[in-house]
C-alpha positions as CSV (number, residue, x, y, z in Angstrom):
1,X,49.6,86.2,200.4
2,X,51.6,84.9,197.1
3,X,55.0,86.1,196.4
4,X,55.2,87.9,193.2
5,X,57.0,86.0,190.3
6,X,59.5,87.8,187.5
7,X,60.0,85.7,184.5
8,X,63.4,86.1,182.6
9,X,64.9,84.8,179.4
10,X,66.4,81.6,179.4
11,X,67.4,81.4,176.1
12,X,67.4,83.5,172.7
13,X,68.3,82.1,169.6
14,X,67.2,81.9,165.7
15,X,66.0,79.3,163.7
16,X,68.2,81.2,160.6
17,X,71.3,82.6,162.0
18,X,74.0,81.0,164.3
19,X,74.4,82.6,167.6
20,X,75.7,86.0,167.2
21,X,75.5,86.1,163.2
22,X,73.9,89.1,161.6
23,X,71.7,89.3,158.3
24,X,73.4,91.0,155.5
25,X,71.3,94.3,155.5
26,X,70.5,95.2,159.2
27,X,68.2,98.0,158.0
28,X,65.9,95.3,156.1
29,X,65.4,92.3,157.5
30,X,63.2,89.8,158.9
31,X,64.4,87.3,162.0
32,X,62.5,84.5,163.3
33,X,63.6,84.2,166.8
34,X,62.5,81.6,169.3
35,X,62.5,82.7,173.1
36,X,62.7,80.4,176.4
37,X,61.4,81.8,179.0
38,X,60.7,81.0,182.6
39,X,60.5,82.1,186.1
40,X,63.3,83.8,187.6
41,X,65.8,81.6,189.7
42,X,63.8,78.5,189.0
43,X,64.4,75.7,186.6
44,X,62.4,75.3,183.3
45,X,61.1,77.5,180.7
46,X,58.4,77.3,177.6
47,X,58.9,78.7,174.0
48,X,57.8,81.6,172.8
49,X,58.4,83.2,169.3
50,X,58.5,86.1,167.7
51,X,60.0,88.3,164.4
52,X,62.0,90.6,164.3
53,X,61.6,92.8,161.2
54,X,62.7,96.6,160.4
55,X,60.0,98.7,158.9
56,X,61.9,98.9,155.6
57,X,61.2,94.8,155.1
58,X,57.4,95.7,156.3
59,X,57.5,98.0,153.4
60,X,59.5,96.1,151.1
61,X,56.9,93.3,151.2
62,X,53.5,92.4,149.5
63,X,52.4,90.3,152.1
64,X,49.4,91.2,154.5
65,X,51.0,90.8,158.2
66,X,49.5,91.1,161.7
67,X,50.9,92.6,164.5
68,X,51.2,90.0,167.3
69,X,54.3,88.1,167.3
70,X,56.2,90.6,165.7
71,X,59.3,93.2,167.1
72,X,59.9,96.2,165.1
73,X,62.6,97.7,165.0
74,X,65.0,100.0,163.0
75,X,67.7,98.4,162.7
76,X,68.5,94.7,163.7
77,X,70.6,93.5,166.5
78,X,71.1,90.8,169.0
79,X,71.6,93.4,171.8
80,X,68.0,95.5,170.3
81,X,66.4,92.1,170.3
82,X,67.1,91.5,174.0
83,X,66.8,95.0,175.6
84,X,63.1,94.6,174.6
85,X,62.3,91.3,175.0
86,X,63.6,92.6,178.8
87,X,62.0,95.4,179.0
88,X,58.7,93.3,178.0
89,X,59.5,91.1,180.8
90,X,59.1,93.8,183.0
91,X,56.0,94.4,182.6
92,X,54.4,90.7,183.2
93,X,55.8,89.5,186.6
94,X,52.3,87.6,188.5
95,X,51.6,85.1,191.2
96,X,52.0,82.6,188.9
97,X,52.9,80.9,185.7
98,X,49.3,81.0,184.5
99,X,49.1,84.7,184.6
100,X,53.1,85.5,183.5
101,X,52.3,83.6,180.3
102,X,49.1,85.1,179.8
103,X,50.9,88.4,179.8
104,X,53.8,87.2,178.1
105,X,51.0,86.2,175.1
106,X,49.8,89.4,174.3
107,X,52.9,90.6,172.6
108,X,54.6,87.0,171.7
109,X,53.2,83.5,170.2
110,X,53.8,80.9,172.7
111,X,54.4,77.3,172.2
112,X,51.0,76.4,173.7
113,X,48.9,79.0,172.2
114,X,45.5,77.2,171.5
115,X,46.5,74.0,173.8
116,X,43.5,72.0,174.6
117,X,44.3,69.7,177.3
């Protein structure tokens, strides 16, 4: 019998904003944020992306946008951001790493979506 696996965030951070720093309107905005995430109390982690974007920059824009890869939510914040990147990580413990990231993909682009060995 396999011992279940958690995964957990390694690291958060954002391609546009220094650690910590906000955009200017928190109520319309758009945040590209890259994820490392790995298994809990073990070394290593593999990217995974995703944008956060309040409904009023939905709105606000002409552009035709999927829903994969993308957190909304109604008003941005670091602390929002990671509450539900945890609580998505609660839902995809597995057996293995395989299966976590398989989980983990349904909600968030991962840095080896598509990879063809």
């Amino acid at each position: 019998m396999k011992n279940t696996l958690y995964p957990e965030i390694k690291s958060i951070v954002s391609t546009e904003y220094d650690h910590g720093a906000l955009p200017e309107n928190l109520e319309n905005c758009e945040v590209s944020i890259d994820v490392e995430i790995g298994i809990k109390g073990q070394e290593g982690a593999d990217i995974f992306y995703l944008t956060a974007i309040t409904p009023s920059a939905i709105s606000g824009s002409h552009e035709k946008k999927w829903g994969r890869g993308y957190l909304i939510i109604p008003l941005f914040s670091w602390k929002e951001v990671t509450t539900s990147l945890e609580k998505l990580l609660m839902h995809c413990s597995g057996e293995d790493w395989q299966e976590i990231s398989t989980k983990l993909s349904k909600e968030l682009l991962w840095e080896y979506d598509n990879y063809q060995p």
